[in-house]
C-alpha positions in Angstrom: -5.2 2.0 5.0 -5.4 -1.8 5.5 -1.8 -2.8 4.7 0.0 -6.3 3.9 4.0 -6.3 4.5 5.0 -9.3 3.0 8.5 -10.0 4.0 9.9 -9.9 7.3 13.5 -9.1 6.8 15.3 -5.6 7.4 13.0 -3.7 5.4 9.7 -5.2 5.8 10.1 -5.1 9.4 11.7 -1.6 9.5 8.7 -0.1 6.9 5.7 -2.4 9.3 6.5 -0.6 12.1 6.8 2.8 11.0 3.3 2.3 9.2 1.8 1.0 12.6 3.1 3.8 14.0 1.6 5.9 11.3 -1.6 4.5 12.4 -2.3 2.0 9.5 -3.6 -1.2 10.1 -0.6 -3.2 9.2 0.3 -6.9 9.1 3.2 -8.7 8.7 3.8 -11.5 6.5 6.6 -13.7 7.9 8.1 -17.3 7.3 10.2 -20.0 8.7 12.3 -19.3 11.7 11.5 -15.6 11.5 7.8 -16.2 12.1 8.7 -17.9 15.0 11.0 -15.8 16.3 8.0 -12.6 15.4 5.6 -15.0 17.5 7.8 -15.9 20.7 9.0 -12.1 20.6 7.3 -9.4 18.8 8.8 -7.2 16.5 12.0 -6.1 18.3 14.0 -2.9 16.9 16.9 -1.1 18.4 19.0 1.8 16.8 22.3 0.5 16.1 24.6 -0.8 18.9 22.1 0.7 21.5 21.0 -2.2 24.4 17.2 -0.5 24.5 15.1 -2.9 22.5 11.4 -1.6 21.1 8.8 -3.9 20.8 6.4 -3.0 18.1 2.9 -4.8 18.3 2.5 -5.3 14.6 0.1 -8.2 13.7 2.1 -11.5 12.4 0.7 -13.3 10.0 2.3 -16.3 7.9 -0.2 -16.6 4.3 -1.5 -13.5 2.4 -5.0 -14.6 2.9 -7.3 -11.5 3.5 -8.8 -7.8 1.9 -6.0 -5.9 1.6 -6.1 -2.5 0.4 -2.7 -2.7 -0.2 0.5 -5.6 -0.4 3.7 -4.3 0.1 6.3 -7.3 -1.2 10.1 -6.5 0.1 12.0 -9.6 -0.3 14.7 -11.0 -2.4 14.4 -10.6 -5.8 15.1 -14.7 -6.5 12.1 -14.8 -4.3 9.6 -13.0 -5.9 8.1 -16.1 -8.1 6.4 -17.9 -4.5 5.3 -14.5 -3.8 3.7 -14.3 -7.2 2.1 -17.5 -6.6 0.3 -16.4 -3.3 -0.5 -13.1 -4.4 -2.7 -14.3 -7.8 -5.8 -15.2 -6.2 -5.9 -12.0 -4.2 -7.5 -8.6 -4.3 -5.9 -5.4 -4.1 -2.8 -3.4 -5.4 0.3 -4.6 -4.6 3.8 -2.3 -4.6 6.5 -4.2 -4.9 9.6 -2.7 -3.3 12.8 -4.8 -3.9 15.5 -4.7 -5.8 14.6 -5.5 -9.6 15.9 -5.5 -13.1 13.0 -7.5 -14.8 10.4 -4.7 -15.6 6.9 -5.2 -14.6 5.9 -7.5 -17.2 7.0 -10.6 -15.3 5.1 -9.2 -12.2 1.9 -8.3 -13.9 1.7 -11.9 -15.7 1.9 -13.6 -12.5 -0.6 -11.4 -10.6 -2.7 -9.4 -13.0 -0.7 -6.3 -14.8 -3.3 -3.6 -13.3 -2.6 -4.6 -9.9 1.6 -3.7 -10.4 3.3 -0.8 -8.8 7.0 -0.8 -8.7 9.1 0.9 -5.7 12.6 0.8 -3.7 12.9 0.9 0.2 14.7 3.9 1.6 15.2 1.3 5.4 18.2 -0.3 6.1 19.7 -2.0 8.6 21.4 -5.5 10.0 19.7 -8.2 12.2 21.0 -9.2 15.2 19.7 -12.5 16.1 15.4 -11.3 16.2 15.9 -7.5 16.8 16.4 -5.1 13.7 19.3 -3.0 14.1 18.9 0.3 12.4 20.9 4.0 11.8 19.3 7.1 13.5 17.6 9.1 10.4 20.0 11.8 9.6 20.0 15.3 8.0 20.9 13.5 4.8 19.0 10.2 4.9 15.7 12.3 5.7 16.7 14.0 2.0 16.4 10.8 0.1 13.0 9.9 -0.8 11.4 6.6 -1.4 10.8 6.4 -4.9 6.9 5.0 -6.1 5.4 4.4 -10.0 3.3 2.9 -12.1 5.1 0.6 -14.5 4.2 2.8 -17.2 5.2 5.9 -15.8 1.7 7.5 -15.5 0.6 9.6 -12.6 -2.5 8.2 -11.3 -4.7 8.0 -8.7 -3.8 5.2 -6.8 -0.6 6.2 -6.9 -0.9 9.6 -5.5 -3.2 7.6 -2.6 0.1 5.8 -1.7 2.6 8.4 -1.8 0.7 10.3 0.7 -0.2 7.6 2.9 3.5 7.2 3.3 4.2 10.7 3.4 1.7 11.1 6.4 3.7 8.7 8.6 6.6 11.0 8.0 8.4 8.9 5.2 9.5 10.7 2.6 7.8 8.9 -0.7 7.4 10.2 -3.8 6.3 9.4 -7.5 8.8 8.4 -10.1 7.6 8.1 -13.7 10.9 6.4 -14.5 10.7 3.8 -12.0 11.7 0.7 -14.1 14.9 3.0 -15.4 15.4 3.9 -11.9 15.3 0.0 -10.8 17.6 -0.9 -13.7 20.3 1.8 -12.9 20.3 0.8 -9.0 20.9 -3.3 -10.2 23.8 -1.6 -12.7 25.2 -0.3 -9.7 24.4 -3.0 -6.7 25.6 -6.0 -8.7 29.1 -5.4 -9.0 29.4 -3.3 -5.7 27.3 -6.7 -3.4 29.8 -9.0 -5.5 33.1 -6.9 -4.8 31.8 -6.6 -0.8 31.3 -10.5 -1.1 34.5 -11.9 -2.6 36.4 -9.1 -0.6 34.8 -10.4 3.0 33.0 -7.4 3.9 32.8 -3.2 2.9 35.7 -2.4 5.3 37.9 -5.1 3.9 36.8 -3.9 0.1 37.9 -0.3 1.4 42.0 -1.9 1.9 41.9 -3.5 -2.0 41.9 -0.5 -4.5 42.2 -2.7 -7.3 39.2 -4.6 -6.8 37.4 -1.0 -6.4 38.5 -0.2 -9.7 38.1 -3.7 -11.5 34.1 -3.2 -9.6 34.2 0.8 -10.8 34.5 -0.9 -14.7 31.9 -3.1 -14.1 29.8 -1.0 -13.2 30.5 1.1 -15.9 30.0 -2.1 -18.1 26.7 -2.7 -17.0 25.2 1.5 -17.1 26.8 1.5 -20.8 24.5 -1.6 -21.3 21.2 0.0 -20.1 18.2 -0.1 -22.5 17.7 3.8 -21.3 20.0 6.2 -19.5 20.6 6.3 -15.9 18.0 7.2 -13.7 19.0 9.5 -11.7 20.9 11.3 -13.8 23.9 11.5 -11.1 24.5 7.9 -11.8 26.2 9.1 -14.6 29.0 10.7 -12.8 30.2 7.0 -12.1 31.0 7.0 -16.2 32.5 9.9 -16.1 34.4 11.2 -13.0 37.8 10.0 -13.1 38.3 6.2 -11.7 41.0 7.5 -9.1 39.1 10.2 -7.3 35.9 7.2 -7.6 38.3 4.5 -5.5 38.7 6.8 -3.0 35.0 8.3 -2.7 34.4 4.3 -2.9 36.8 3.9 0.1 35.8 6.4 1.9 32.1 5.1 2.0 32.8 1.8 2.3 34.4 2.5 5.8 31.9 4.5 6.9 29.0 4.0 9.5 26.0 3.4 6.7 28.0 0.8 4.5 28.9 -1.4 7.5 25.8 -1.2 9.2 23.6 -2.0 6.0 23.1 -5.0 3.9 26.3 -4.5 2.2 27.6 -6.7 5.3 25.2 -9.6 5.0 27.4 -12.4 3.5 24.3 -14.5 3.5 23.4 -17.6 1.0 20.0 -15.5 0.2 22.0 -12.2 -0.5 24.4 -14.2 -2.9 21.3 -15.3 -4.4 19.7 -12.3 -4.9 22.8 -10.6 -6.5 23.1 -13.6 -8.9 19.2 -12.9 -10.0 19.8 -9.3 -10.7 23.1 -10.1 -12.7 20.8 -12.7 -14.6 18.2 -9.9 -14.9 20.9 -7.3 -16.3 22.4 -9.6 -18.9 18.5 -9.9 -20.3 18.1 -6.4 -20.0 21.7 -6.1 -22.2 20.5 -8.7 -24.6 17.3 -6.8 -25.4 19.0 -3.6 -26.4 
């Protein structure tokens, strides 16, 4: 497939080299001092705190211009509205895999509604100047898969094109007819966990404050009791019911751990702060429309 990533972050860069490895024709949509950085450098990746650097030949691009089979959008969910405004005179489907609480209807006004697929990244890591710093896969990341679907939740062609054009590269995709639920639940969750890591200075510093786990735990319970459906995944409701003390101290447990330090839990960035603030925004619509 002819493939647009737009976004150059973590995840963008993370999922545009696995597909150019997969032997797509990718390209890589990238702004700012990141372009620069992509053009001086490549596309650099190293697993975790290991000093062998990959460089990925992935073609760099900075507009959308272009026939695109498919556009791949992972950025910041306060960005989405300038990608919306380079995307509408395109072709082409685009799956937009970010972290969302809106529903497709704001996506499909800005871009056309057939064109909308909604998603969520399963890649994570940190930067480190201009080199992506990711985990090793492991037994149990390999087991979670990247969740695809149509806004309205049917199975369709197109879909089933994309899931195994992923699944061919060896990511583990599939479809999700509850994919807007599934988006809700994750912002129910990610809001009051980013804003707890934020004001606490960091997951391992979160991890020494039980109180502000639990005062997060209610939140989050808040914000799943305020959902316009239930919890997608179901597990998600084990957070509403397990009791809060064995919660703080799964919570502590993960916050100290390799994945939540060495994921975007630690990025104490302006842009992550924003982000989290558009999802909360998102949430209290999604409340209000109950």
């Amino acid at each position: 497939m002819k493939l647009l990533v737009y976004g150059a972050g973590v995840t963008g860069s993370l999922l545009a080299a696995h597909l150019h490895k997969g032997g797509h024709d990718v390209s890589l949509l990238a702004r700012g001092e990141r372009l620069a950085a992509l053009r001086r450098h490549g596309l650099r990746l190293a697993e975790e705190d290991s000093p062998a650097v990959e460089q990925v030949p992935v073609r760099v691009v900075e507009h959308p211009g272009g026939a695109y089979e498919l556009t791949l959008v992972l950025v910041r969910a306060h960005q989405v509205d300038g990608v919306l405004e380079s995307l509408a005179g395109l072709e082409g489907d685009v799956l937009f895999l970010l972290n969302w609480a809106a529903g497709a209807q704001p996506l499909g006004e800005g871009i056309g509604h057939g064109r909308v697929l909604l998603g969520f990244p399963t890649f994570g890591g940190t930067m480190d100047g201009d080199v992506v710093r990711y985990r090793a896969p492991s037994l149990m990341t390999r087991r979670v898969p990247m969740s695809i679907g149509e806004p309205d939740g049917r199975t369709t062609a197109r879909l089933g094109r994309i899931v195994e054009a992923f699944r061919t590269t060896g990511i583990n995709a599939k479809a999700e007819p509850r994919m807007d639920a599934w988006l809700k639940t994750h912002a129910a969750f990610e809001v009051p966990l980013g804003q707890a890591v934020h004001a606490a200075g960091g997951p391992v510093a979160l991890a020494d404050d039980p109180r502000a786990i639990r005062d997060m735990i209610h939140h989050i319970r808040r914000n799943l009791a305020a959902l316009p459906t239930r919890p997608v995944p179901r597990a998600f409701n084990v957070l509403r019911t397990l009791p809060v003390g064995l919660l703080v101290a799964v919570f502590r447990r993960f916050l100290r751990s390799p994945t939540a330090v060495h994921s975007g839990l630690s990025d104490a960035s302006p842009t992550a702060v924003a982000e989290l603030d558009r999802l909360a925004e998102q949430l209290r619509a999604c409340a209000g429309t109950r």
